[in-house]
PyMOL Python script that loads the backbone (N, CA, C, O; Angstrom):
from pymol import cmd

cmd.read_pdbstr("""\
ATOM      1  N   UNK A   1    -292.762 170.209  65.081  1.00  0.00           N
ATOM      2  CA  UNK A   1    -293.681 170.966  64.256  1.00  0.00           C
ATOM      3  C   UNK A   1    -294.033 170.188  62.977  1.00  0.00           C
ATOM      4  O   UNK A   1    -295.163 170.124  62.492  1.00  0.00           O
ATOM      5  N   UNK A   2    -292.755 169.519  62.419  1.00  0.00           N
ATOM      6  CA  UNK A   2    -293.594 168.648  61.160  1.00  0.00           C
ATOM      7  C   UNK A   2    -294.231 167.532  61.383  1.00  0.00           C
ATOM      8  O   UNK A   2    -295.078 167.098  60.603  1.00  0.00           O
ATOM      9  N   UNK A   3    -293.895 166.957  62.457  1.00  0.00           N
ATOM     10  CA  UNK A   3    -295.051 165.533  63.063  1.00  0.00           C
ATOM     11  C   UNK A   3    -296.675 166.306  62.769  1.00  0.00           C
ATOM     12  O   UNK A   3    -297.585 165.910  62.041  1.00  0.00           O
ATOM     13  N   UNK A   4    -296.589 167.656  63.728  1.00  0.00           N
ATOM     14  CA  UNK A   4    -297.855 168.225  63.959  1.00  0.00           C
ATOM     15  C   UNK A   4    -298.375 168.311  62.597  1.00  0.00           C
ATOM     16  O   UNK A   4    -299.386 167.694  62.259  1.00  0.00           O
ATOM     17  N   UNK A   5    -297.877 168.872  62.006  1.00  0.00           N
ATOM     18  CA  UNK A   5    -298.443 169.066  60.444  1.00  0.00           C
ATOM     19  C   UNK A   5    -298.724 168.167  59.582  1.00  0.00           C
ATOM     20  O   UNK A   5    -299.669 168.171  58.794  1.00  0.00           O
ATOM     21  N   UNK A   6    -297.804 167.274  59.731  1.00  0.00           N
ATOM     22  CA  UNK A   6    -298.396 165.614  58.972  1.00  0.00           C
ATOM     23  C   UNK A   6    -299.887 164.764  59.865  1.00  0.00           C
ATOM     24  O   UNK A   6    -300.793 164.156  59.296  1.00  0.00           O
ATOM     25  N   UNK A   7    -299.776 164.922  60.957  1.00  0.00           N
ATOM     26  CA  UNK A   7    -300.606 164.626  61.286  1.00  0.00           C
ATOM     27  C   UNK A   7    -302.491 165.137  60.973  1.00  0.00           C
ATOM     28  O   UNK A   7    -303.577 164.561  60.906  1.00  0.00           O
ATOM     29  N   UNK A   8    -301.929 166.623  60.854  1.00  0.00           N
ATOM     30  CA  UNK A   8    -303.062 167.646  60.908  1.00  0.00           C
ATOM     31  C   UNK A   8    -303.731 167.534  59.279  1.00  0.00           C
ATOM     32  O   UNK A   8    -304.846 168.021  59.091  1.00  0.00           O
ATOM     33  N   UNK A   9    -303.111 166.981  58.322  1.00  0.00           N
ATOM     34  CA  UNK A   9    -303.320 166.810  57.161  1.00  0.00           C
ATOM     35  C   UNK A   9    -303.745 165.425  56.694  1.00  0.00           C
ATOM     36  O   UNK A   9    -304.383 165.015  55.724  1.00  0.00           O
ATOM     37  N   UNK A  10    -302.953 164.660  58.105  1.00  0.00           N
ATOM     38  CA  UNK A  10    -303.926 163.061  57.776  1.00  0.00           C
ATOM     39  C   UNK A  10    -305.077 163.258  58.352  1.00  0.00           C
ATOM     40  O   UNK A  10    -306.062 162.672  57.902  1.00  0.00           O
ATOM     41  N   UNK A  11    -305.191 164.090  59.426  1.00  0.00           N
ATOM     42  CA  UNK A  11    -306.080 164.284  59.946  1.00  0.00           C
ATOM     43  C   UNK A  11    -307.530 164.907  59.459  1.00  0.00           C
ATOM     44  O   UNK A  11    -308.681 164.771  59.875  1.00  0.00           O
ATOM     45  N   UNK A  12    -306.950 165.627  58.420  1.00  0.00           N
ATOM     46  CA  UNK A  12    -308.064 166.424  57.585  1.00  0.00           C
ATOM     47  C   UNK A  12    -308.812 165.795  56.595  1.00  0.00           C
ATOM     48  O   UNK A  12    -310.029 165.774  56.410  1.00  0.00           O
ATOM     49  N   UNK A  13    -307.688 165.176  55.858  1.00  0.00           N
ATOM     50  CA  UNK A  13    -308.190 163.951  54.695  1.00  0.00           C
ATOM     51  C   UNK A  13    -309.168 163.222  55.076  1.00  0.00           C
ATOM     52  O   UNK A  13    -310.143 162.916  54.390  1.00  0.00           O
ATOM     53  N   UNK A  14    -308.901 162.842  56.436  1.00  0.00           N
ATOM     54  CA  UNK A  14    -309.804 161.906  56.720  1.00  0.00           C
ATOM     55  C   UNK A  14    -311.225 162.297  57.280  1.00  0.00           C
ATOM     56  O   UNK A  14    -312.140 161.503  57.058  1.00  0.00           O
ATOM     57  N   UNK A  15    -311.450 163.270  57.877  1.00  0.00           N
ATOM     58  CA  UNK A  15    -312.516 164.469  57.692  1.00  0.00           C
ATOM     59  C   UNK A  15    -313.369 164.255  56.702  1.00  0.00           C
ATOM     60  O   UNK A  15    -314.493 163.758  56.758  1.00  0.00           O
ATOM     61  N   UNK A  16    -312.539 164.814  55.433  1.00  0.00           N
ATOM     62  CA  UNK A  16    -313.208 165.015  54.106  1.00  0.00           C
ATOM     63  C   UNK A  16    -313.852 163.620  53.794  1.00  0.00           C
ATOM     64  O   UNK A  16    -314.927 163.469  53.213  1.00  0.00           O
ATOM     65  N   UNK A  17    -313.084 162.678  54.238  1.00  0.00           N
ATOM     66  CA  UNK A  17    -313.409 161.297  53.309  1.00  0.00           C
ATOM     67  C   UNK A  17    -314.952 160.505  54.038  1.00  0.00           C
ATOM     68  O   UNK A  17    -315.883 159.941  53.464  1.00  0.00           O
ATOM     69  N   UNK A  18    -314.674 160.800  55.698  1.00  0.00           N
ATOM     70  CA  UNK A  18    -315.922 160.580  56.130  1.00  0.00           C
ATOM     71  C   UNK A  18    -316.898 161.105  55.833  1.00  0.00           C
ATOM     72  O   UNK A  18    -317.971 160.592  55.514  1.00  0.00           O
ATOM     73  N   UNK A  19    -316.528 162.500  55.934  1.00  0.00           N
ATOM     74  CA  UNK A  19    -317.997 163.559  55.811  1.00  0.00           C
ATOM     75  C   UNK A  19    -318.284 162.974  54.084  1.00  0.00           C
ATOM     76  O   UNK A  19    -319.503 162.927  53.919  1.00  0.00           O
ATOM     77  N   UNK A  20    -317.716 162.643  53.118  1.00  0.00           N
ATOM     78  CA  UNK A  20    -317.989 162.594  51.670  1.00  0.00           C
ATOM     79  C   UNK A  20    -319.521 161.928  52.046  1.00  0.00           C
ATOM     80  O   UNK A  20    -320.549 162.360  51.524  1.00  0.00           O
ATOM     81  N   UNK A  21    -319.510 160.978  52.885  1.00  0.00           N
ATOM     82  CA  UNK A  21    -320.341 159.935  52.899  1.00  0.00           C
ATOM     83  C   UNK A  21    -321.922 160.971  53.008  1.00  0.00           C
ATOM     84  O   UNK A  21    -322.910 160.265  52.805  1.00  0.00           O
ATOM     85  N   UNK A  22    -322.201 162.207  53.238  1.00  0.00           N
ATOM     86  CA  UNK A  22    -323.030 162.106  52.766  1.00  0.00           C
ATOM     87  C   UNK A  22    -323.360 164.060  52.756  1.00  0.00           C
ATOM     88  O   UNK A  22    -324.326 164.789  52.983  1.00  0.00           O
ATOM     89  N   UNK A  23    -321.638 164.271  52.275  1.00  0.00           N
ATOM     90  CA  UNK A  23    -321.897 165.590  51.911  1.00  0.00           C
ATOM     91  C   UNK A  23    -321.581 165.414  50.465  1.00  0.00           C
ATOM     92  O   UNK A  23    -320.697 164.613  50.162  1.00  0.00           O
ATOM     93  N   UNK A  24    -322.462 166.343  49.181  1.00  0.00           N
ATOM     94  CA  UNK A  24    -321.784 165.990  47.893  1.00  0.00           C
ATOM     95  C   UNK A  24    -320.209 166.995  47.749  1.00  0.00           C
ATOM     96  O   UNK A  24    -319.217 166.779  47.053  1.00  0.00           O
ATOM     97  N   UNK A  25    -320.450 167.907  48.532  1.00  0.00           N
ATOM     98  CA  UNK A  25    -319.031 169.227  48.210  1.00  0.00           C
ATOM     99  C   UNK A  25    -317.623 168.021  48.464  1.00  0.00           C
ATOM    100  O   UNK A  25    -316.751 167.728  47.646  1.00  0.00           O
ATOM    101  N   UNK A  26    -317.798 167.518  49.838  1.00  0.00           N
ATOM    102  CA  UNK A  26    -316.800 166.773  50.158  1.00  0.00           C
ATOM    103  C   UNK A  26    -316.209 165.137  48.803  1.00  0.00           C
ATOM    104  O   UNK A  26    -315.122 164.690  48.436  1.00  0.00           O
ATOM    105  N   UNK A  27    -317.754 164.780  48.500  1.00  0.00           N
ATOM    106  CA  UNK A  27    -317.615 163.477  47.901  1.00  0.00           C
ATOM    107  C   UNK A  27    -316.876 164.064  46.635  1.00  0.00           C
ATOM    108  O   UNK A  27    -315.967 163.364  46.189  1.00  0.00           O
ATOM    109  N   UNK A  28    -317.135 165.211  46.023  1.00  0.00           N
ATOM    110  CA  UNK A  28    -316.860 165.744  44.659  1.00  0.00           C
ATOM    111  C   UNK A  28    -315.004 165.792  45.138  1.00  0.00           C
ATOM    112  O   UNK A  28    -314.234 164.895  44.796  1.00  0.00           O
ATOM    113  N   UNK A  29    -314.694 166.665  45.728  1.00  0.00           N
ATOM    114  CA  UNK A  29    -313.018 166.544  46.756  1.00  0.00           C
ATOM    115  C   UNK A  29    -312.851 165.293  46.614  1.00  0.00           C
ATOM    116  O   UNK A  29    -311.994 165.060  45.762  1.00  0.00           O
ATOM    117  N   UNK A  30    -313.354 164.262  47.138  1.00  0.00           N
ATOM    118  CA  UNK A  30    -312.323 162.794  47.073  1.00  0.00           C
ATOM    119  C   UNK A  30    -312.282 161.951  45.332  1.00  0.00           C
ATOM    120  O   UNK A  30    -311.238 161.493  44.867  1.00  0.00           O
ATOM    121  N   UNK A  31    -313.340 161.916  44.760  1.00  0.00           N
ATOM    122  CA  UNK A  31    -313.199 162.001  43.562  1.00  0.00           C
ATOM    123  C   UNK A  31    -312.787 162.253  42.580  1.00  0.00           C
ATOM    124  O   UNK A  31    -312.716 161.577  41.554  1.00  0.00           O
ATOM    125  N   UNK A  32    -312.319 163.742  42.901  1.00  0.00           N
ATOM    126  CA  UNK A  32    -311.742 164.811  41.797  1.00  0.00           C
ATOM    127  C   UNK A  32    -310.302 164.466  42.414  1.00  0.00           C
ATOM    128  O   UNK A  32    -309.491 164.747  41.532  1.00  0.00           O
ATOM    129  N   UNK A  33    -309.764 164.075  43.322  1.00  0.00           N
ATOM    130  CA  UNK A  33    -308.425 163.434  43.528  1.00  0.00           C
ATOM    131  C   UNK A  33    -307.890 161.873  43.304  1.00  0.00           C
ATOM    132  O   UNK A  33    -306.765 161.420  43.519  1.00  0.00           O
ATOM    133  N   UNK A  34    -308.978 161.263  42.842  1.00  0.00           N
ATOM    134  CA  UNK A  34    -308.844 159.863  42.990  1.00  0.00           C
ATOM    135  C   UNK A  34    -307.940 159.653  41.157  1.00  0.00           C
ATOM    136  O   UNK A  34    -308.080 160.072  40.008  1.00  0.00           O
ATOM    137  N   UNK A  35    -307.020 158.720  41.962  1.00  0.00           N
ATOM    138  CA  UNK A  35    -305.699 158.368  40.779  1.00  0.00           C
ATOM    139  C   UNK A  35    -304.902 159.549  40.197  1.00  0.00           C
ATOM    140  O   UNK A  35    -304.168 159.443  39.214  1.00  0.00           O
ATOM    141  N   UNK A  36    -305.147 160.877  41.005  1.00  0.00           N
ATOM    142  CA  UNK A  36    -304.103 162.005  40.394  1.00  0.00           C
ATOM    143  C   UNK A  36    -302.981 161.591  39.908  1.00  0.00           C
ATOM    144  O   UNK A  36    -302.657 161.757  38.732  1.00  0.00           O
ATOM    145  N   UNK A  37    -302.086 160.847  41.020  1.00  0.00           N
ATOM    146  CA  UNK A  37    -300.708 160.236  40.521  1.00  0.00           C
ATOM    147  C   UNK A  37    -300.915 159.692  39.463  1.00  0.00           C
ATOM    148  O   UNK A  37    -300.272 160.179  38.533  1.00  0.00           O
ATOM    149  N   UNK A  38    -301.544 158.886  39.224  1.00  0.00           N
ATOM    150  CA  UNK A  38    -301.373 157.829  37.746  1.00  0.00           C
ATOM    151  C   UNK A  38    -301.698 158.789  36.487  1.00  0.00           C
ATOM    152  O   UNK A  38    -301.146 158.647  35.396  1.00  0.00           O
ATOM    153  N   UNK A  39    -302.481 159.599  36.718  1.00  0.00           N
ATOM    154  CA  UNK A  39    -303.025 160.524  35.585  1.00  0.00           C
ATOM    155  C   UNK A  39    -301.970 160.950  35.284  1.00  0.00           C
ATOM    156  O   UNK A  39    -301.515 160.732  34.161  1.00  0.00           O
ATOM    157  N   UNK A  40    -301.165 161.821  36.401  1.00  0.00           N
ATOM    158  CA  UNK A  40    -300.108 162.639  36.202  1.00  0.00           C
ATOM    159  C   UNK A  40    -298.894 161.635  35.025  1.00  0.00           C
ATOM    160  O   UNK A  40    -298.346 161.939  33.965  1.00  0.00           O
ATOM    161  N   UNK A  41    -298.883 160.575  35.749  1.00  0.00           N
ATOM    162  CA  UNK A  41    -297.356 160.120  35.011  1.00  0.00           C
ATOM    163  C   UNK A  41    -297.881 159.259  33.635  1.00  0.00           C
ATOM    164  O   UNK A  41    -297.025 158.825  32.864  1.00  0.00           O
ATOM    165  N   UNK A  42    -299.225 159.050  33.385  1.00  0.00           N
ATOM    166  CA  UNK A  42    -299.740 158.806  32.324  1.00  0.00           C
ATOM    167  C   UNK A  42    -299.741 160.362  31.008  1.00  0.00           C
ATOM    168  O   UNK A  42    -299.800 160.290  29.781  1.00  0.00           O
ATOM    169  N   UNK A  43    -299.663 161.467  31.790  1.00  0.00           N
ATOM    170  CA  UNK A  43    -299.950 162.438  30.560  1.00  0.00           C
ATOM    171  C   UNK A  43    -298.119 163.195  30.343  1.00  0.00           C
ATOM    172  O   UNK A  43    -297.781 164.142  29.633  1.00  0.00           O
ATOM    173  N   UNK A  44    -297.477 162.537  31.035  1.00  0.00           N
ATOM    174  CA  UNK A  44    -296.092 162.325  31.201  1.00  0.00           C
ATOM    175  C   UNK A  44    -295.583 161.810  29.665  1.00  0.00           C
ATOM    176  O   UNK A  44    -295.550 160.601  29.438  1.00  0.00           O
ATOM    177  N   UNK A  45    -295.246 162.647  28.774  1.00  0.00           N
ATOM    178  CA  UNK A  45    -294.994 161.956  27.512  1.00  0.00           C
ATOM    179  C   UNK A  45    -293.436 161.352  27.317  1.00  0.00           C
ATOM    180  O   UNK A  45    -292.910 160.401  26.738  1.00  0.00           O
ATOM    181  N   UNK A  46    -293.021 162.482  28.150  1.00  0.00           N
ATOM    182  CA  UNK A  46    -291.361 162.062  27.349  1.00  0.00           C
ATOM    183  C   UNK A  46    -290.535 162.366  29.116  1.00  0.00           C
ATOM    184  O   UNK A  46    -290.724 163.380  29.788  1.00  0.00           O
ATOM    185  N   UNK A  47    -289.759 161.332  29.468  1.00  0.00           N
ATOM    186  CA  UNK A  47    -288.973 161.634  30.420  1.00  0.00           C
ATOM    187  C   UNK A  47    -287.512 162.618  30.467  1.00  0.00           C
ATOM    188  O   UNK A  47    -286.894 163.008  31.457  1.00  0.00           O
ATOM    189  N   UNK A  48    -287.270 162.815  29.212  1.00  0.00           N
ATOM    190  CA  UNK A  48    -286.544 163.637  29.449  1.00  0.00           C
ATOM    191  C   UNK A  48    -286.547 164.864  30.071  1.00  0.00           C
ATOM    192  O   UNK A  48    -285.722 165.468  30.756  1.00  0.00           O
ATOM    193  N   UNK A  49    -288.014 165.171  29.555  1.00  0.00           N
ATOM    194  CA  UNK A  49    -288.479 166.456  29.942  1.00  0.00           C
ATOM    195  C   UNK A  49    -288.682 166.912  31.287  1.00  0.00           C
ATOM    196  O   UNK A  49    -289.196 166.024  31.968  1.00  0.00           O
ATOM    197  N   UNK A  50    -288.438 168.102  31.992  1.00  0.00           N
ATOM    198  CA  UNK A  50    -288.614 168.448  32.974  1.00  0.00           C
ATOM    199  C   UNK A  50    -290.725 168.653  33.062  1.00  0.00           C
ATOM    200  O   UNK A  50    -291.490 169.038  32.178  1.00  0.00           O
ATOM    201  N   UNK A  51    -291.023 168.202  34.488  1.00  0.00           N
ATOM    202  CA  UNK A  51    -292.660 168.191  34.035  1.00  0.00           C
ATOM    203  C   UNK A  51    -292.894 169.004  35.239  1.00  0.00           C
ATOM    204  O   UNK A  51    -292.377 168.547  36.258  1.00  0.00           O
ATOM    205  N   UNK A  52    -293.588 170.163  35.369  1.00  0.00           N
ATOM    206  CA  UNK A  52    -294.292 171.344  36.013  1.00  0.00           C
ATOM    207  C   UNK A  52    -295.776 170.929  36.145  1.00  0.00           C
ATOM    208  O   UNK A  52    -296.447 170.334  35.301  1.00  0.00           O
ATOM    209  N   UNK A  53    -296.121 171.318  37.253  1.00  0.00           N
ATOM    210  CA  UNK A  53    -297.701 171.072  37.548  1.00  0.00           C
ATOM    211  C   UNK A  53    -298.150 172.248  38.296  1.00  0.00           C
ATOM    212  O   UNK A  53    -297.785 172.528  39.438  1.00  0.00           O
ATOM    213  N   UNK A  54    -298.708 172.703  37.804  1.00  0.00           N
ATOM    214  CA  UNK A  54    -299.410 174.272  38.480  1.00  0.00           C
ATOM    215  C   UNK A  54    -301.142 173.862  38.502  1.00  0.00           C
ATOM    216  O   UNK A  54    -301.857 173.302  37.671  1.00  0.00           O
ATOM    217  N   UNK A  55    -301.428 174.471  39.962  1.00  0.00           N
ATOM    218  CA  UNK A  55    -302.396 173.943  40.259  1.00  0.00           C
ATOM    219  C   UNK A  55    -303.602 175.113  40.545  1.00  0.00           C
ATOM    220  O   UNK A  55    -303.204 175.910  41.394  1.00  0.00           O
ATOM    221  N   UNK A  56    -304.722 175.363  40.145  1.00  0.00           N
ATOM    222  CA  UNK A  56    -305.370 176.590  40.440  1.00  0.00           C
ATOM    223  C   UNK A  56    -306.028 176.451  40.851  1.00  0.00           C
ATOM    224  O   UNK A  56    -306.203 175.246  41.034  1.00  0.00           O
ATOM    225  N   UNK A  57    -307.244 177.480  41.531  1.00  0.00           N
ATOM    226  CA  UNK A  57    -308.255 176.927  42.457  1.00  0.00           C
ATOM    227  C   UNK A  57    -309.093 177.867  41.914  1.00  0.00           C
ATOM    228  O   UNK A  57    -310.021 178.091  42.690  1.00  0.00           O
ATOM    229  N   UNK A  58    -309.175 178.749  40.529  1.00  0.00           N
ATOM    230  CA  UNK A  58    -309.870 179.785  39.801  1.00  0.00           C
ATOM    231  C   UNK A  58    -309.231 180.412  38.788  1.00  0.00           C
ATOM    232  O   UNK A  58    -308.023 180.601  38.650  1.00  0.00           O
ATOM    233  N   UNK A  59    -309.953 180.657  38.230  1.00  0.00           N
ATOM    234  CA  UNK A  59    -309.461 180.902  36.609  1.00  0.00           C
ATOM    235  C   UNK A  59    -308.387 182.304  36.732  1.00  0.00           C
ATOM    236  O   UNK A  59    -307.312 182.533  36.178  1.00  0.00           O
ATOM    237  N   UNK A  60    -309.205 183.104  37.715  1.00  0.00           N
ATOM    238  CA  UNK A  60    -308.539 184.545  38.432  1.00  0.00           C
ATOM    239  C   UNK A  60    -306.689 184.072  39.058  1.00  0.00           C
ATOM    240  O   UNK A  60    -305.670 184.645  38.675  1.00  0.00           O
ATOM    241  N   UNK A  61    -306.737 183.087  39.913  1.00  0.00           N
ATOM    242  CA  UNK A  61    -305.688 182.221  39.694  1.00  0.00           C
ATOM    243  C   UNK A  61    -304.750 182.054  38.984  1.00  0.00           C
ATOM    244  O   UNK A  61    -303.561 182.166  39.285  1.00  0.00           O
ATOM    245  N   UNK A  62    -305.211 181.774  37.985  1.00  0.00           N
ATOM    246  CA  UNK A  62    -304.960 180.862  36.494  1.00  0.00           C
ATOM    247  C   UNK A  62    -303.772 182.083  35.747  1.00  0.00           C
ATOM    248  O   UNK A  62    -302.569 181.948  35.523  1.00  0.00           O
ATOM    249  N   UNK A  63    -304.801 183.402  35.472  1.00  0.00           N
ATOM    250  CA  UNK A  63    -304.505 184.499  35.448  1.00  0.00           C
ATOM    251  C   UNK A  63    -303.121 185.198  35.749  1.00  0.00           C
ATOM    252  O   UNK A  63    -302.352 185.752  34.964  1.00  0.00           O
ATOM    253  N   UNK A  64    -303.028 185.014  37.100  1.00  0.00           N
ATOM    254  CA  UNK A  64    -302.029 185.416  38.068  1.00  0.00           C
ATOM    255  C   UNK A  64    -300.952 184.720  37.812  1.00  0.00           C
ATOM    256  O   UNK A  64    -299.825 185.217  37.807  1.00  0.00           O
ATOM    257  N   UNK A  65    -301.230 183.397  37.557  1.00  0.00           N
ATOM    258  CA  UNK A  65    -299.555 183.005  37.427  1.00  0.00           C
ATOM    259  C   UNK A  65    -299.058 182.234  35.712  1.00  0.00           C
ATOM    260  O   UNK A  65    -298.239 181.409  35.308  1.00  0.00           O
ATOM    261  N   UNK A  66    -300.208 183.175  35.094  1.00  0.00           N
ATOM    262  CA  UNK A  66    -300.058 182.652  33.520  1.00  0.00           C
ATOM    263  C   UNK A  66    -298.672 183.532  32.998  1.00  0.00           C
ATOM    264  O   UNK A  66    -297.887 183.008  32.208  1.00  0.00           O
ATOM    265  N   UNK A  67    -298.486 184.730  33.450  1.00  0.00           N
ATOM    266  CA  UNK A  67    -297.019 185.290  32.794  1.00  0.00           C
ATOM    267  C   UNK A  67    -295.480 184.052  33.808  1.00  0.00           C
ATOM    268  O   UNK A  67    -294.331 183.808  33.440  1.00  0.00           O
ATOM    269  N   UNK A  68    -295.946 183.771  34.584  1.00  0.00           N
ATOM    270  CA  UNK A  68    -294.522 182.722  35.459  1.00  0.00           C
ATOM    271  C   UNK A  68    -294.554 181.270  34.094  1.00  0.00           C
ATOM    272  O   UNK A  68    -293.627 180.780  33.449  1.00  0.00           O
ATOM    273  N   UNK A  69    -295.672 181.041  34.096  1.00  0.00           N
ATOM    274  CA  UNK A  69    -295.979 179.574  33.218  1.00  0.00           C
ATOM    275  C   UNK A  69    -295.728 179.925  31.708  1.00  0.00           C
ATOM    276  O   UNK A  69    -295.437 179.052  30.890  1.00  0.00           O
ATOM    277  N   UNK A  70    -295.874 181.424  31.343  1.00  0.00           N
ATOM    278  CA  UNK A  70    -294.927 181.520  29.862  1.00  0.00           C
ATOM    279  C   UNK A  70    -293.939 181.715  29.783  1.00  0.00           C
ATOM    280  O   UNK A  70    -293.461 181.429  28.685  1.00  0.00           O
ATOM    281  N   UNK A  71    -292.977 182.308  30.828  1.00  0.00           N
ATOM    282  CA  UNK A  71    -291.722 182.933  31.078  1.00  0.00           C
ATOM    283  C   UNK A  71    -290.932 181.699  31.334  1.00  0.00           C
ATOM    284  O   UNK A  71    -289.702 181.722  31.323  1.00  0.00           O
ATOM    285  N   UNK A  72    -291.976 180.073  31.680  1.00  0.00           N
ATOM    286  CA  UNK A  72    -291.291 178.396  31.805  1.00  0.00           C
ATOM    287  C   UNK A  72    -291.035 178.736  30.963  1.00  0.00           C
ATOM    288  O   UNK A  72    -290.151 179.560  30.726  1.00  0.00           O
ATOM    289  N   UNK A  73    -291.887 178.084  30.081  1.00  0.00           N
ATOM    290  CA  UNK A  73    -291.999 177.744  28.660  1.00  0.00           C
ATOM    291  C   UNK A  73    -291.081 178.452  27.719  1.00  0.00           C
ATOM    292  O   UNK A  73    -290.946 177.874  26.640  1.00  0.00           O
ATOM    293  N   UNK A  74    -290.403 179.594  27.875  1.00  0.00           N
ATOM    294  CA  UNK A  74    -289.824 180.415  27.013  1.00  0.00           C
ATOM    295  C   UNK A  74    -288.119 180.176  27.425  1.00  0.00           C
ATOM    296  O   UNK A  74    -287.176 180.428  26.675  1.00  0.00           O
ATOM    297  N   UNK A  75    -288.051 179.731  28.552  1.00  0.00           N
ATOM    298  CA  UNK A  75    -286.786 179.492  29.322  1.00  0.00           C
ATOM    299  C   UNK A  75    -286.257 178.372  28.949  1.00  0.00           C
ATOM    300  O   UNK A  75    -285.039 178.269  28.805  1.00  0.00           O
ATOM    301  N   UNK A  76    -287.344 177.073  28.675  1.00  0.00           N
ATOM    302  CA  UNK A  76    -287.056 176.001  28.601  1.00  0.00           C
ATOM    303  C   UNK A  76    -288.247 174.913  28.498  1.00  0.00           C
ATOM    304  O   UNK A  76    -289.350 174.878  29.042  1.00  0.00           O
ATOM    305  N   UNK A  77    -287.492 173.884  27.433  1.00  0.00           N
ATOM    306  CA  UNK A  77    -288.116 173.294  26.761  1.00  0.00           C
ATOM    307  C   UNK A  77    -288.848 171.738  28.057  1.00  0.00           C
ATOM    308  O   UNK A  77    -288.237 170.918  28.743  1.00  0.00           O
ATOM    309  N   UNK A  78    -290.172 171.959  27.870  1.00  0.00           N
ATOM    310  CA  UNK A  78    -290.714 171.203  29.268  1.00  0.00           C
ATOM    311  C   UNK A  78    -291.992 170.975  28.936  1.00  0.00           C
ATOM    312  O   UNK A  78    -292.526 171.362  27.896  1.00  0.00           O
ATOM    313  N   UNK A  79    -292.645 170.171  30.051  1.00  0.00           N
ATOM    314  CA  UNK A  79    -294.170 169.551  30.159  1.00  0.00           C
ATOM    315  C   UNK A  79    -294.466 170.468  31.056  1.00  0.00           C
ATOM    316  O   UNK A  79    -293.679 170.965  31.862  1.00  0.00           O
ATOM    317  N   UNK A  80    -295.845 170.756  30.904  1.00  0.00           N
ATOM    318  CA  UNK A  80    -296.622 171.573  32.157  1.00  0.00           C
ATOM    319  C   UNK A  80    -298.024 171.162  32.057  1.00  0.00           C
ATOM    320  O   UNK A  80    -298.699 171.121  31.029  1.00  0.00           O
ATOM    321  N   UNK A  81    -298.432 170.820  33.424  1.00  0.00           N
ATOM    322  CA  UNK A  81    -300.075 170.427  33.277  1.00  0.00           C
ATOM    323  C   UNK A  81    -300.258 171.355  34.560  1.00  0.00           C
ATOM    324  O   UNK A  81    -299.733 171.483  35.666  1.00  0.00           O
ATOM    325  N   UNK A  82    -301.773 172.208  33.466  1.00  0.00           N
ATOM    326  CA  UNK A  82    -302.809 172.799  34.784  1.00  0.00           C
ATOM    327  C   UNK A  82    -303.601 172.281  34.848  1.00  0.00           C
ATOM    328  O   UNK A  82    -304.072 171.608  33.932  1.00  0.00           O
ATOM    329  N   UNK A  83    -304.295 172.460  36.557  1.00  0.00           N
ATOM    330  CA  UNK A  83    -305.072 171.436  36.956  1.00  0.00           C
ATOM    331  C   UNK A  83    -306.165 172.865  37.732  1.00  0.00           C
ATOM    332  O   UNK A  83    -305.811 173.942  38.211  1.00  0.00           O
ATOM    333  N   UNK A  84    -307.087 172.458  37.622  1.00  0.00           N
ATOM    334  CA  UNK A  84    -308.283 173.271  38.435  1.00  0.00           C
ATOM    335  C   UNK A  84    -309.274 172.166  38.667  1.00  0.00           C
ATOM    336  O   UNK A  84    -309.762 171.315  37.924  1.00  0.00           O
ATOM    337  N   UNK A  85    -309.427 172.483  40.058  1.00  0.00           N
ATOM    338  CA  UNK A  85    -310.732 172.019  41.059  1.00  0.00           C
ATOM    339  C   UNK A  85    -311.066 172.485  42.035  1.00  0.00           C
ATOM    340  O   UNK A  85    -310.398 172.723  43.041  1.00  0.00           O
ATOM    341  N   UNK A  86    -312.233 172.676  41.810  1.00  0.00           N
ATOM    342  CA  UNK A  86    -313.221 173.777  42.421  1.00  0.00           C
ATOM    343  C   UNK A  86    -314.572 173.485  42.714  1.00  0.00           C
ATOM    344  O   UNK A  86    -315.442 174.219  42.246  1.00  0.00           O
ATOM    345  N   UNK A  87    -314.896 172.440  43.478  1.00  0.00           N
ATOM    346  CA  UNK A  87    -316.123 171.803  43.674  1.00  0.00           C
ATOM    347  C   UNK A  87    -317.313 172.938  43.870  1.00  0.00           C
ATOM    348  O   UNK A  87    -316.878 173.856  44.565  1.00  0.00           O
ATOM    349  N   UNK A  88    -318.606 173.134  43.485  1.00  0.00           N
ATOM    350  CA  UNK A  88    -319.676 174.234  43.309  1.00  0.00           C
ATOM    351  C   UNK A  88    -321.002 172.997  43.907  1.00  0.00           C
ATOM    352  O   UNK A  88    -320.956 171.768  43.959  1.00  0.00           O
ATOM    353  N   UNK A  89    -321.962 173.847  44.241  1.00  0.00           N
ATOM    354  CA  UNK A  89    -323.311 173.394  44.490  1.00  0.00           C
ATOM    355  C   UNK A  89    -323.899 173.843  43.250  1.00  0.00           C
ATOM    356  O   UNK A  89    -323.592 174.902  42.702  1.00  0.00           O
ATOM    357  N   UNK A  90    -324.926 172.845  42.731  1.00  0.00           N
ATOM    358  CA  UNK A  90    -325.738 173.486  41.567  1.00  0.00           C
ATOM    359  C   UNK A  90    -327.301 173.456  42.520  1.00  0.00           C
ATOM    360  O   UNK A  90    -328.339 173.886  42.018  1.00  0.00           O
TER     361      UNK A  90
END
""", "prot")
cmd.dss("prot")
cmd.show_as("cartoon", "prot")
cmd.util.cbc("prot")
cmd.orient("prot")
């Protein structure tokens, strides 16, 4: 079952990355992911710190798990980055 699932997710990526070529919803998806890692450990200030990444897909989202992300913060002293992407047609 986890072969299947790794597969099904390389499998998808690569979907997205072809179709980018000449869908903009998709191209905006590979873009809006390009160098996440490096961003991430670039806004990484202090290693001591424990670092949280909460990820939303709408502000309604955002919302929902904003009392868990103060109840971190109040527990213990840490990094947290939110991230929203949400590709739109104009």
């Amino acid at each position: 079952m986890k072969l299947f699932y790794s597969l099904s997710v390389q499998l998808y990526v690569f979907a997205i990355h072809l179709s980018s070529l000449w869908n903009s919803k998709a191209k905006k998806w590979v873009s809006g992911r390009k160098d996440v890692w490096q961003k991430i450990e670039a806004f990484k200030r202090d290693d001591e710190l424990s670092l949280y990444w909460f990820h939303c897909a709408s502000l309604g989202e955002f919302e929902q798990g904003r009392p868990v992300i103060e109840a971190l913060k109040e527990k213990e002293n840490c990094q947290i980055i939110i991230t929203f992407f949400f590709p739109f047609r104009i």
